[in-house]
C-alpha positions as a Markdown table, in Angstrom:
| # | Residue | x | y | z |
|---|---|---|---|---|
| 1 | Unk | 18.4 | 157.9 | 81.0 |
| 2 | Unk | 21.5 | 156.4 | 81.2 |
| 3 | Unk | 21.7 | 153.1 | 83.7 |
| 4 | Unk | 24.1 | 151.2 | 84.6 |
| 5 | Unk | 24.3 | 147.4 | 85.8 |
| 6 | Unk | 21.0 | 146.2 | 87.8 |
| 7 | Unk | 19.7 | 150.0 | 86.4 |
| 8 | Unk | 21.1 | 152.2 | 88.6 |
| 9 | Unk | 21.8 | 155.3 | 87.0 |
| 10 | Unk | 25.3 | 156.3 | 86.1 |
| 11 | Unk | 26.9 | 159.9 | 87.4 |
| 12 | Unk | 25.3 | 162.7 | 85.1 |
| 13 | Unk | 27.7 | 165.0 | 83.0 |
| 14 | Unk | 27.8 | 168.1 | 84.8 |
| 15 | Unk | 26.6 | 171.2 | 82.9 |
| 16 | Unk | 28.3 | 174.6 | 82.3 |
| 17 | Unk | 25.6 | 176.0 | 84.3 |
| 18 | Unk | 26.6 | 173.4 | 87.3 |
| 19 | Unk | 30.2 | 173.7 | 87.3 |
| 20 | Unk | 29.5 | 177.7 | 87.2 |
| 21 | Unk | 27.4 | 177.5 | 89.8 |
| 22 | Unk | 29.7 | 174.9 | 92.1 |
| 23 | Unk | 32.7 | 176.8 | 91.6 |
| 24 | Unk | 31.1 | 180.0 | 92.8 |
| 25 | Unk | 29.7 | 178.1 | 95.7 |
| 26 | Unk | 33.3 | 176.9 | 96.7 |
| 27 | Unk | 34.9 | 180.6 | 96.7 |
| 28 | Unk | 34.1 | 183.1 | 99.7 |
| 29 | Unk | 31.9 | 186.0 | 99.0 |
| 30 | Unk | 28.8 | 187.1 | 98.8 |
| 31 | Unk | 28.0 | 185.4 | 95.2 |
| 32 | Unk | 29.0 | 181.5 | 96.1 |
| 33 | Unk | 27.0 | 182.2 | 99.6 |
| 34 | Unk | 23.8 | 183.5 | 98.1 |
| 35 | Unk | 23.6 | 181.2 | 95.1 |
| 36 | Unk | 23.9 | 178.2 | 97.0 |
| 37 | Unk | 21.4 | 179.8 | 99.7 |
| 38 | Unk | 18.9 | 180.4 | 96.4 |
| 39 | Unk | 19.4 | 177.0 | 95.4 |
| 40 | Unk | 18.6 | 175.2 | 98.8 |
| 41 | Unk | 15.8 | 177.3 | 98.9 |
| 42 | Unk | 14.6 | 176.2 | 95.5 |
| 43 | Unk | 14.7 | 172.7 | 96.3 |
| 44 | Unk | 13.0 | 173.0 | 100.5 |
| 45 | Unk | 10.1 | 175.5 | 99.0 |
| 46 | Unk | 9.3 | 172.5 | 96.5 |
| 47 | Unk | 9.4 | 169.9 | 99.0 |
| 48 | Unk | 6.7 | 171.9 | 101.4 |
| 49 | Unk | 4.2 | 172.8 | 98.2 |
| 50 | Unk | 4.2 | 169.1 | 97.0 |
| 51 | Unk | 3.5 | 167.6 | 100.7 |
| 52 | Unk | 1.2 | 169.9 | 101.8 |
| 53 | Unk | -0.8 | 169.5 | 98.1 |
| 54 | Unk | -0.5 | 165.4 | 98.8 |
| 55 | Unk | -2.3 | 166.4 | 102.1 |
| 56 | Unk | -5.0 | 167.9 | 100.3 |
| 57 | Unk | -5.0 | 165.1 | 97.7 |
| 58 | Unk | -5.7 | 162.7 | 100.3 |
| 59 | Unk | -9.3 | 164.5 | 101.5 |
| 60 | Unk | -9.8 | 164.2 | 97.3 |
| 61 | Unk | -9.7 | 160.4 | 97.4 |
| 62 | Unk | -12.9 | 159.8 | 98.7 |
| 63 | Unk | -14.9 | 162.1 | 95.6 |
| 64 | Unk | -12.2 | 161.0 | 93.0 |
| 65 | Unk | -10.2 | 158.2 | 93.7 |
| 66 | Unk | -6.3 | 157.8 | 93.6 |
| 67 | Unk | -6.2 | 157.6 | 89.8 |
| 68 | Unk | -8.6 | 160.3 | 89.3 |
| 69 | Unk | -6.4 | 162.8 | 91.4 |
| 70 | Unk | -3.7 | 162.4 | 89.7 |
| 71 | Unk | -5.5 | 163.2 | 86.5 |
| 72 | Unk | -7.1 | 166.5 | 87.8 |
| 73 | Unk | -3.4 | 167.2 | 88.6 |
| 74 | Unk | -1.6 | 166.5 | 86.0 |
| 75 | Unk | -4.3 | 168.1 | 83.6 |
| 76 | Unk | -4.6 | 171.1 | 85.6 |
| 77 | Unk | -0.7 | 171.5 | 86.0 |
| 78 | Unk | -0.1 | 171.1 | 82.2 |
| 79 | Unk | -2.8 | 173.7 | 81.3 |
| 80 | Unk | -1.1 | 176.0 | 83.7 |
| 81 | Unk | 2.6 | 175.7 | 82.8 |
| 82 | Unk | 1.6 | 175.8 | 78.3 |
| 83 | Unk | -0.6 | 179.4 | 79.6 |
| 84 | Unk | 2.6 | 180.7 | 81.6 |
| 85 | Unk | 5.3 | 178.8 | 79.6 |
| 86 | Unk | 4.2 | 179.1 | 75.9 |
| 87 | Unk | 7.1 | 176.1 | 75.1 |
| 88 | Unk | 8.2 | 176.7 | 71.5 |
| 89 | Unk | 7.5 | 173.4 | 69.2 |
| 90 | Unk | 9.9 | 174.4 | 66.7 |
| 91 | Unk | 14.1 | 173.8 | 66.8 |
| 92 | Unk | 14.3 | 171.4 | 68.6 |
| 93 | Unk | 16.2 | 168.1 | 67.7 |
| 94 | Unk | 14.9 | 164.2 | 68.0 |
| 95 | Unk | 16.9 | 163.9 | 70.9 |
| 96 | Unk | 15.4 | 166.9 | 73.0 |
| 97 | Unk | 11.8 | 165.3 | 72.3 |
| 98 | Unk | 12.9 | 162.0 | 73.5 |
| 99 | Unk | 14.0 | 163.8 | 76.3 |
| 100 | Unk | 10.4 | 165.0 | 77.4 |
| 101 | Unk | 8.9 | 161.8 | 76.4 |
| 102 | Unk | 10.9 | 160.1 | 78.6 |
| 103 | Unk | 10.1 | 163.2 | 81.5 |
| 104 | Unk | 6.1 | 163.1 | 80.7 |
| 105 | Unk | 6.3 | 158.7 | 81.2 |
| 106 | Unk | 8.1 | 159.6 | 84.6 |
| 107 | Unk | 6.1 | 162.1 | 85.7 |
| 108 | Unk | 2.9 | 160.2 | 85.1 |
| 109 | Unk | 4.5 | 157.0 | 86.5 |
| 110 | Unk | 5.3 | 158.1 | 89.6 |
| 111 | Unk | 2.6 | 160.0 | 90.5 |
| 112 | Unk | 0.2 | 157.3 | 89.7 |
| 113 | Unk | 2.3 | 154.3 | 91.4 |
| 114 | Unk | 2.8 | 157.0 | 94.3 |
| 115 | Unk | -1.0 | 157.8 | 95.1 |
| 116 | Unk | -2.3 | 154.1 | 94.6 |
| 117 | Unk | 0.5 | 153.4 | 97.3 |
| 118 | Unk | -0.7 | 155.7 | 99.9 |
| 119 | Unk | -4.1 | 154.3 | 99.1 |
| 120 | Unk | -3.3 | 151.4 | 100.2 |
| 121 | Unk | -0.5 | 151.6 | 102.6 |
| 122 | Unk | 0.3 | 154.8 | 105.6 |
| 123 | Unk | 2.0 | 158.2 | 104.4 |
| 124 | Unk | 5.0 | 157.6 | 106.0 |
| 125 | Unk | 5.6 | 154.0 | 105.2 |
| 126 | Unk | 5.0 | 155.0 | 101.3 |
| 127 | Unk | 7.0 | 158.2 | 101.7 |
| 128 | Unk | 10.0 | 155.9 | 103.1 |
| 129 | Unk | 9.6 | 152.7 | 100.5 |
| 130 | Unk | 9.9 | 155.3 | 98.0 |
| 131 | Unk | 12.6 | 157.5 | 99.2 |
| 132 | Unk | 14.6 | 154.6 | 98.6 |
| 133 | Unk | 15.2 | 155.4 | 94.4 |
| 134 | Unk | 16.6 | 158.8 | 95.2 |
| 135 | Unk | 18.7 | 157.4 | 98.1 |
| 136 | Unk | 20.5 | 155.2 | 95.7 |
| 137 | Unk | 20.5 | 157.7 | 93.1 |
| 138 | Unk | 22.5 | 159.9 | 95.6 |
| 139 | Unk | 24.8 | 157.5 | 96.5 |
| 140 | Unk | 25.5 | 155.8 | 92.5 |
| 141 | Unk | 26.1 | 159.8 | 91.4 |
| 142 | Unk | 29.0 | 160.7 | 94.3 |
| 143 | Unk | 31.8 | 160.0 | 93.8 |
| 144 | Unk | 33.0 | 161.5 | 97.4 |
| 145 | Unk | 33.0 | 159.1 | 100.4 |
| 146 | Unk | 31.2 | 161.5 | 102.7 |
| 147 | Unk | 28.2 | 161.2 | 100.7 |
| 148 | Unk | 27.9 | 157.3 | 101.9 |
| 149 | Unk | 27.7 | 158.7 | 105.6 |
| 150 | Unk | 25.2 | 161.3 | 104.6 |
| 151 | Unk | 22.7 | 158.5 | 102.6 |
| 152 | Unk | 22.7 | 156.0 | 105.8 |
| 153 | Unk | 21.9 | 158.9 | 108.7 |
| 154 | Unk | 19.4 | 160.3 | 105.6 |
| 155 | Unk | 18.3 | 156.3 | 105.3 |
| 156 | Unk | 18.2 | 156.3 | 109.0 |
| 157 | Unk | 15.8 | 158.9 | 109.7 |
| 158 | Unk | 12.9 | 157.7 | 106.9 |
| 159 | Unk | 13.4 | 154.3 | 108.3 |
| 160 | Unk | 12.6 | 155.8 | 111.6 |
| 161 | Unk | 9.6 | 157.7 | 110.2 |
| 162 | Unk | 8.3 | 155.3 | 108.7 |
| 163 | Unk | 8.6 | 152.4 | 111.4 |
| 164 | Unk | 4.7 | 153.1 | 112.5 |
| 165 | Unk | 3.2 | 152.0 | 109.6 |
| 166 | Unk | 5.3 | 148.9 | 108.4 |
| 167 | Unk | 2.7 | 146.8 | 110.6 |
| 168 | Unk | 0.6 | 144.7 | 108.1 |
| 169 | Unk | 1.9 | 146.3 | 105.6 |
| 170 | Unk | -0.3 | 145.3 | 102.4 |
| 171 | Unk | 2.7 | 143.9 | 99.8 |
| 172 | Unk | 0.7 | 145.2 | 96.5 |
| 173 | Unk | 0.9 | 149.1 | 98.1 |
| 174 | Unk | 4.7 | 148.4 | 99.4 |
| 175 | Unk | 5.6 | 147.6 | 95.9 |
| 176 | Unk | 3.4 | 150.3 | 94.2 |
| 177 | Unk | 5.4 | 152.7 | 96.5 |
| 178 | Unk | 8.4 | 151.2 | 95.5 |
| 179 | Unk | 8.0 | 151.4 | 91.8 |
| 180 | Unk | 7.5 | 155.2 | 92.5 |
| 181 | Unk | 11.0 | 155.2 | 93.8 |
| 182 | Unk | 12.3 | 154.3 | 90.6 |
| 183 | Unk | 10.6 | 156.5 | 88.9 |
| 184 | Unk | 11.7 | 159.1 | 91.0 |
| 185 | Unk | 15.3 | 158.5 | 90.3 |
| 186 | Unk | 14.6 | 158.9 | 86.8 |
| 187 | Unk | 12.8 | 162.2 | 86.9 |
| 188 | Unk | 15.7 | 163.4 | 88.8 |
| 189 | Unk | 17.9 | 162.4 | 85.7 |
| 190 | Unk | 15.4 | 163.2 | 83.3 |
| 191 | Unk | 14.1 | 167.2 | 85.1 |
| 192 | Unk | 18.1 | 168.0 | 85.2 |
| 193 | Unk | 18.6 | 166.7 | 81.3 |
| 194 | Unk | 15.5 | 168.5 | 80.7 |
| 195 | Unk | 17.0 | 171.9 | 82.3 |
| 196 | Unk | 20.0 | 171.8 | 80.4 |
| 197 | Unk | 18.2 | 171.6 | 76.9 |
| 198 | Unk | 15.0 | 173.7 | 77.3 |
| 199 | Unk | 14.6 | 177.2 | 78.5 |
| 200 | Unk | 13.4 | 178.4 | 81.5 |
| 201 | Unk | 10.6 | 175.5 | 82.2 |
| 202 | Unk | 9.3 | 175.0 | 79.1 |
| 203 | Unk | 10.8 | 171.2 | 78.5 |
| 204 | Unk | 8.5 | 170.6 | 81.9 |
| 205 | Unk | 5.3 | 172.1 | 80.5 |
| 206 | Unk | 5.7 | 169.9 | 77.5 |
| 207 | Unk | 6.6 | 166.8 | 79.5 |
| 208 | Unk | 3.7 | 167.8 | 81.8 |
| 209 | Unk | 1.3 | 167.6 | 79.0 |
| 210 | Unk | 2.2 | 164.2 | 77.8 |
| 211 | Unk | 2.0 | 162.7 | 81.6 |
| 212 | Unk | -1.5 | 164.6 | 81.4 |
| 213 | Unk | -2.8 | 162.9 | 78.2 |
| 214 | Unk | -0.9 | 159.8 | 79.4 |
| 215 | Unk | -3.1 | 159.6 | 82.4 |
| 216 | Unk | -6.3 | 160.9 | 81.4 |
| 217 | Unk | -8.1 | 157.6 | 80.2 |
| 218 | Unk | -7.0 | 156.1 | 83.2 |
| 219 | Unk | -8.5 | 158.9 | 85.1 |
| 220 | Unk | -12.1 | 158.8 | 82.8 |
| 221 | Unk | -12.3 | 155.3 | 83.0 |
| 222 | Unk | -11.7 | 155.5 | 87.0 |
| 223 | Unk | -13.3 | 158.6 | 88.3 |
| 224 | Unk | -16.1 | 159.3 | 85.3 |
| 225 | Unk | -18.2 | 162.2 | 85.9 |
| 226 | Unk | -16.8 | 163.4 | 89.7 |
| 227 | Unk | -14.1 | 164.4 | 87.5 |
| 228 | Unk | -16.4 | 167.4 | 86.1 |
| 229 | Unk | -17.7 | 168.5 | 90.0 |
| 230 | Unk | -17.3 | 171.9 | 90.8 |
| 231 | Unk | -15.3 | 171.5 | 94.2 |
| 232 | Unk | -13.4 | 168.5 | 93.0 |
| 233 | Unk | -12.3 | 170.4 | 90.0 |
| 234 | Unk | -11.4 | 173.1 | 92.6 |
| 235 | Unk | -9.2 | 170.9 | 95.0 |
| 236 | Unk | -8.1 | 169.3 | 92.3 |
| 237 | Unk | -6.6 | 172.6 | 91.0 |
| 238 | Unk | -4.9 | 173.1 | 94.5 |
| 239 | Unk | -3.9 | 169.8 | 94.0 |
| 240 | Unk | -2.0 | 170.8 | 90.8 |
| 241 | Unk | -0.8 | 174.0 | 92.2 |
| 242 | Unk | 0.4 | 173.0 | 95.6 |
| 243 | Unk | 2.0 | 169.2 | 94.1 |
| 244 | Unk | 2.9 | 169.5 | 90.3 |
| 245 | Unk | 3.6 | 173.1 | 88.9 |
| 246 | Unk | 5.2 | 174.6 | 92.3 |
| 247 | Unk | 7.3 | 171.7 | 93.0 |
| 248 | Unk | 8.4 | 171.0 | 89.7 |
| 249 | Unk | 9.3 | 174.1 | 88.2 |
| 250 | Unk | 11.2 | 175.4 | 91.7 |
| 251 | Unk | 13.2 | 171.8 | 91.5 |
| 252 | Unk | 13.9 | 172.3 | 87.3 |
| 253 | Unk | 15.6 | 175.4 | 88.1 |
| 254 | Unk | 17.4 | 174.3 | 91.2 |
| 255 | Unk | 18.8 | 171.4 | 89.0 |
| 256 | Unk | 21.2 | 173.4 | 86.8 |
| 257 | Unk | 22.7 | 175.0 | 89.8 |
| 258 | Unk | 22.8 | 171.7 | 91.8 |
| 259 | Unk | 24.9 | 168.6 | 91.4 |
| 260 | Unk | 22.2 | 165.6 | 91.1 |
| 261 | Unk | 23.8 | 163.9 | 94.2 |
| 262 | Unk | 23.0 | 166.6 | 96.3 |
| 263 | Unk | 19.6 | 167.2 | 95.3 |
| 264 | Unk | 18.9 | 163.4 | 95.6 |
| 265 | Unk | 19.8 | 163.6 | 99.0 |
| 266 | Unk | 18.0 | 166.9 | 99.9 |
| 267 | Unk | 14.6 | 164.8 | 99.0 |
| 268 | Unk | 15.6 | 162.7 | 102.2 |
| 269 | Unk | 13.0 | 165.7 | 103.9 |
| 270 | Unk | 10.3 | 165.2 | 101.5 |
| 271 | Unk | 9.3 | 162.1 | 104.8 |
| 272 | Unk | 9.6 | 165.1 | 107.1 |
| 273 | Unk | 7.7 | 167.5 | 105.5 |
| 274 | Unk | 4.9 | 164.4 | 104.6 |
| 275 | Unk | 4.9 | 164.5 | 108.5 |
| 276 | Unk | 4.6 | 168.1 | 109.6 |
| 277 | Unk | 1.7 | 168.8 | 106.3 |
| 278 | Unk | 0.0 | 165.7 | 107.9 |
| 279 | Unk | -0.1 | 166.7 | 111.6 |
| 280 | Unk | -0.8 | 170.0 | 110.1 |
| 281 | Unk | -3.4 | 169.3 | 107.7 |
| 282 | Unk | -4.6 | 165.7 | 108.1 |
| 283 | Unk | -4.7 | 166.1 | 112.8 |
| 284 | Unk | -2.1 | 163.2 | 112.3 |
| 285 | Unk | 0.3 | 162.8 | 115.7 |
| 286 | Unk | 3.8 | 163.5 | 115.8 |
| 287 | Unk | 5.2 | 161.1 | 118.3 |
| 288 | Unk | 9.3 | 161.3 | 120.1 |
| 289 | Unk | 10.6 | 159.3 | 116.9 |
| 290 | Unk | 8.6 | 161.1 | 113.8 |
| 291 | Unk | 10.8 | 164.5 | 115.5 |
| 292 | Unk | 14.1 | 162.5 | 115.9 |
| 293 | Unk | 13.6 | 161.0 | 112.5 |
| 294 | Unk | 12.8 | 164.5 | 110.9 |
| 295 | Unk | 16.1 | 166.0 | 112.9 |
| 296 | Unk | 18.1 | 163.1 | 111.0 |
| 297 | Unk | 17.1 | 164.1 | 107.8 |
| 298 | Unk | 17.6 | 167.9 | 108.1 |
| 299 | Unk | 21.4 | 167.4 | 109.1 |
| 300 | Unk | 21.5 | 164.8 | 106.5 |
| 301 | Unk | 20.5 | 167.0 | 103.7 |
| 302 | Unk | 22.5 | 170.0 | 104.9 |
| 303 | Unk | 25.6 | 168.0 | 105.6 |
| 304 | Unk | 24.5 | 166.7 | 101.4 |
| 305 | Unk | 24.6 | 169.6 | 100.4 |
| 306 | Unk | 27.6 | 171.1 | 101.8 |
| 307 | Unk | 29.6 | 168.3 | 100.7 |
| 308 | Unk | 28.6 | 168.6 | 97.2 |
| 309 | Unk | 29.4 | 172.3 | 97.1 |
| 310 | Unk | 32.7 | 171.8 | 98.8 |
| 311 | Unk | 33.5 | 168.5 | 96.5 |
| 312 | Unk | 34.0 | 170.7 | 93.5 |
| 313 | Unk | 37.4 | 172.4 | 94.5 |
């Protein structure tokens, strides 16, 4: 990954497939319209799946604990995506292997920081903390001066959202949470490298597998035998579903369409949708400034994503 002073992450080198893509988004028609329609799409329907599985990964806590879940997830998910995927182990250079090490470490990284925050510290408070790596990532990859107004109205909202739970806010799950933000920029870097040198989603079923066998002793050591129960191994498969192998794969292929700016930005609803799967799912309140803060967001990501689109030409 490359970083820059302080580590934030330097503008990634667009692709052929993202300056296809971004100049048939800037030209009128039917083609520019529905790709960039198909892309958005990509990136919202992975933002609902992994909230609403983190719903469902909360009621897990209590049989599994937060380091168990994450290996039933991660396990689960890399079974599923080497059945559907079949990645090839051959042709592949030192560089592209690097490539999903570096993926697998992020992917078990943040999911593990993430769901030891939120066991310590509100949803929406750990949801906001950790927003905070993509929001910089957004704003270190433009290069346009719009995207600056989009990130604070974006920053705005999750600050809003999250206001409710910075009350005694426990410092170890603040900084778990925030350690998930950084490892969230980096999967951003690392899922659009890893689109642009493995087909379809095989680079992400291979870097799945190494997060999986990354995190399983932790998990073992954690959750011992509640990890073989019948309906945690059920949820637990939900879990993987809903949060890993949706998500992922729908955000992979929404990466080599969309400029890594843009998509940074669009995660500004992942607080949002944290808040409509938890009064959904969890009975959790939305009060006046959870909506406001979600109606910030949404205009935030769309204006994000129009500007990237119309930066290109």
């Amino acid at each position: 990954m490359p970083a820059g002073d302080g580590g934030i992450p330097h503008p990634v080198p667009p692709s052929p497939e993202v300056l296809t893509a971004e100049a048939q988004a800037g030209t009128p028609g039917p083609a520019g319209a529905r790709g960039r329609i198909v892309s958005v799409a990509l990136v919202i329907g992975g933002i609902v799946s992994l909230q609403f599985g983190s719903s469902v990964a909360v009621l897990l806590f209590p049989r599994a604990g937060a380091l168990g879940v994450v290996t039933l997830r991660l396990v689960v998910a890399s079974l599923v995506l080497l059945i559907v995927c079949r990645p090839k182990l051959r042709g592949h250079s030192r560089g592209d292997w690097a490539t999903v090490l570096a993926f697998g470490v992020a992917l078990a990284g943040m999911n593990s920081l993430f769901y030891q925050a939120i066991d310590r510290i509100p949803l929406g408070a750990a949801v906001t903390l950790e927003f905070l790596g993509p929001l910089i990532l957004s704003v270190a990859t433009s290069r346009r001066l719009l995207s600056l107004v989009w990130a604070a109205l974006a920053l705005g909202g999750v600050v809003l959202l999250g206001r409710e739970g910075f009350d005694g806010l426990n410092l170890t799950g603040a900084a778990f949470a925030l350690a998930a933000g950084g490892l969230w920029a980096a999967y951003i870097l690392l899922s659009a490298r890893t689109g642009q040198r493995f087909p379809q989603a095989d680079g992400l079923a291979l870097a799945m597998t190494v997060a999986a066998l990354l995190s399983l002793p932790f998990g073992i050591v954690s959750a011992g035998s509640a990890l073989l129960d019948p309906v945690t191994l059920g949820l637990g498969a939900a879990v993987a579903l809903m949060s890993s192998v949706m998500p992922y794969t729908l955000e992979l292929l929404a990466l080599r369409k969309l400029p890594a700016s843009g998509f940074a930005v669009m995660m500004s609803l992942e607080p949002a949708a944290a808040a409509t799967a938890g009064f959904l799912v969890l009975h959790q309140a939305l009060g006046w400034a959870e909506v406001l803060a979600i109606g910030l967001v949404v205009v935030a990501s769309v204006g994000a994503v129009r500007s990237a689109t119309a930066g290109s030409h």
